[in-house]
C-alpha positions in Angstrom: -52.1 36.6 49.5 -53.6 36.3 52.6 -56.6 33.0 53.6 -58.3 35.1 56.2 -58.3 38.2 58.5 -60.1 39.0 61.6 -60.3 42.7 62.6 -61.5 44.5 65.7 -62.3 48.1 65.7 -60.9 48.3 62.1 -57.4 47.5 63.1 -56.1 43.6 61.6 -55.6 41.5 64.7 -55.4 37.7 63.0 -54.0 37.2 59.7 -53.4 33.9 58.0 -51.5 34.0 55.2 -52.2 31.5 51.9 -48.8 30.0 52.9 -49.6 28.7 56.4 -48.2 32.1 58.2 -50.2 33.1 61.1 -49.6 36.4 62.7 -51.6 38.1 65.6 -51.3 41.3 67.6 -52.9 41.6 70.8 -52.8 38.5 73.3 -54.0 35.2 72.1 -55.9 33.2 74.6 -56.9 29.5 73.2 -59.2 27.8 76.4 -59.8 32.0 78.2 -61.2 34.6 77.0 -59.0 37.2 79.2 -55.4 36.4 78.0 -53.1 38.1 80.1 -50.1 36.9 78.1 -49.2 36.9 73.9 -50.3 33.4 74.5 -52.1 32.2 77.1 -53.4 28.3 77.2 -56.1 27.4 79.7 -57.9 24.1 80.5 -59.8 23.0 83.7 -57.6 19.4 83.5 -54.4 19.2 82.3 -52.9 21.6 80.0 -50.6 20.6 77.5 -48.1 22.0 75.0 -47.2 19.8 72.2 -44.6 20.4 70.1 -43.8 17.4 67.6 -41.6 16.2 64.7 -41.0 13.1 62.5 -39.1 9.9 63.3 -35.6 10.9 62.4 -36.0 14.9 63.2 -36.3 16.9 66.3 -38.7 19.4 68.3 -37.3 22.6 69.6 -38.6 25.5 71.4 -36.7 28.8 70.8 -36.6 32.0 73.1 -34.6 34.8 72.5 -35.3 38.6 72.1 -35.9 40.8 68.9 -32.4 40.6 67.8 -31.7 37.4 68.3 -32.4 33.8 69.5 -30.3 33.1 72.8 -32.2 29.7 74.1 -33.6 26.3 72.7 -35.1 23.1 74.3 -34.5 20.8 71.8 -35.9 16.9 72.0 -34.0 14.7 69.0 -36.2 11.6 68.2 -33.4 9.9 66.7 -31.5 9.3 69.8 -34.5 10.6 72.7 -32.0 13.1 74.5 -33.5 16.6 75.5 -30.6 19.2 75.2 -31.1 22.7 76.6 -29.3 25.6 75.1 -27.9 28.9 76.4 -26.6 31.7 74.4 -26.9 30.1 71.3 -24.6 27.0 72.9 -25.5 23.4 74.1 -25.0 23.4 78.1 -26.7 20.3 79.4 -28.1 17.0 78.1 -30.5 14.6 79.2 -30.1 11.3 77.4 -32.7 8.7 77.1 -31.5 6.6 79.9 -31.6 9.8 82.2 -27.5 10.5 82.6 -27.1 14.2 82.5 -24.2 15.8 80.6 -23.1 19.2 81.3 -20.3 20.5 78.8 -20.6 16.7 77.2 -23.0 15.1 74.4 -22.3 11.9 75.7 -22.3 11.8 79.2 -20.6 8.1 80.5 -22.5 8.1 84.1 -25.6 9.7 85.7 -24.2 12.9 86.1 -21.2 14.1 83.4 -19.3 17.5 84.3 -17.1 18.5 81.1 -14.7 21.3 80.9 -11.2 22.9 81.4 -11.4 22.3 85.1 -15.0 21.0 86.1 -15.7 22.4 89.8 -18.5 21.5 92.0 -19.4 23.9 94.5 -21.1 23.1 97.5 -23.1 26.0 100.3 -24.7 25.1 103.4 -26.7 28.5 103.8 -27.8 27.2 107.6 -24.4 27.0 108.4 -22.7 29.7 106.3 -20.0 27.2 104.8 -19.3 26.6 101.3 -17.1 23.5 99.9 -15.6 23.1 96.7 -14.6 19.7 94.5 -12.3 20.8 91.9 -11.2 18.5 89.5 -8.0 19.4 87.0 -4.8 17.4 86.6 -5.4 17.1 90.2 -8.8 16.0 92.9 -9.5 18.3 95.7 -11.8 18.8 98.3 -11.3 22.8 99.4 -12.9 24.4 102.3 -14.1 27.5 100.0 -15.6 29.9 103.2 -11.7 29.4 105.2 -10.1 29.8 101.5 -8.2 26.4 102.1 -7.4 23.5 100.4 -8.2 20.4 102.7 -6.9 17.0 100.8 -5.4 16.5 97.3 -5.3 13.3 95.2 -2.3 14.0 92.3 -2.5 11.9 89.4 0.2 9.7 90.3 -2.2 8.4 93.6 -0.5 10.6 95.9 -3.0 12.0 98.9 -2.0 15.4 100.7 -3.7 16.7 103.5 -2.8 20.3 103.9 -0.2 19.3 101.7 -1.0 20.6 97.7 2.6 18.7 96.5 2.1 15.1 98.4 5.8 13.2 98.1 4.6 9.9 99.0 1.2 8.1 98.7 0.0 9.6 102.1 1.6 13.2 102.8 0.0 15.1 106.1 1.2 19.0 106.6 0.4 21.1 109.1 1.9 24.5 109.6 1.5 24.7 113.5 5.0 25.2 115.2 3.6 22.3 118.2 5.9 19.8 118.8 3.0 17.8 120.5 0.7 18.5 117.4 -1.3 15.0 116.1 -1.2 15.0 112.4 -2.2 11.5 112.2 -4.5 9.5 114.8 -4.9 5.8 114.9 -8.1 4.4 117.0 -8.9 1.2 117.5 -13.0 1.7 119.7 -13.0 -2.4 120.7 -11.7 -3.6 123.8 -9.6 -1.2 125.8 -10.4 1.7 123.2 -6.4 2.0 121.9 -5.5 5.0 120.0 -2.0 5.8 118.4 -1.4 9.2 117.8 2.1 10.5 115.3 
């Protein structure tokens, strides 16, 4: 059965059910008087939204749409991490230390990329250049806006520069025909300024 109802121009607009359910139609202000939202909260000082849970339980906030929930900010006493969720699947965690994990639960440093092949994308909109770390079986730094790869660390310790199959621990390529081309320069600034080029 229902505890109370409140009813404007004979149409029900708060109910409150014997079992704690509360429903409302209409927006709901709680601090206005002019809602312009389903729920609007409004205070002079500091407004705040509480949402709390026991000890060894957690708080969550849901969105979604009217077939399903998508999203959730969930806060899990037991351990203090936040977790933030996206299409129904964790995507980042904040733990109580502050390391972030994205793709991981248990992020090992302040910031914890987890996947297939974790990229980091870089874009200089001032400048119109983007960079890219990628990280596989392989590290690389790639000049995304020329579509080029610029150095390579293999996972034997092998470093290519414009090389993406280094043979030896320090491999330099460059496809120019130039016989006088410098692919490696060696400069000493101190006295005499000395510079080796090979």
């Amino acid at each position: 059965g229902y505890f109370m109802k409140l009813k404007h121009n004979g149409s029900e607009k708060f109910t409150i059910k014997g079992n704690g359910d509360v429903t409302a139609t209409g927006n709901v202000g709680i601090g206005t008087s002019s809602p312009a939202y389903k729920t609007q909260i409004y205070s002079s000082g500091d407004t705040v939204l509480s949402v709390v849970s026991g000890d060894s339980s957690s708080a969550s906030l849901y969105l979604g749409d009217s077939v399903a929930t998508r999203g959730r900010f969930t806060y899990n006493n037991t351990n203090d991490s936040l977790a933030v969720y996206t299409d129904n699947n964790e995507r980042m965690r904040i733990m109580n230390a502050g390391s972030v994990g994205i793709g991981t639960t248990a992020p090992l440093s302040l910031l914890h990329l987890a996947s297939n092949a974790p990229y980091i994308t870089f874009e200089d909109k001032d400048n119109n250049q983007d960079w890219q770390i990628q990280a596989t079986a392989w590290f690389a730094i790639r000049d995304q806006t020329a579509n080029a790869e610029r150095l390579r660390i293999t996972s034997a310790g092998n470093v290519g520069i414009g090389e993406a199959a280094p043979l030896d621990k320090l491999h330099v390529y460059e496809s120019s025909n130039s016989a006088t081309a410098t692919q490696l320069l060696l400069q000493n600034e101190g006295a005499g300024n000395h510079s080796a080029g090979i």
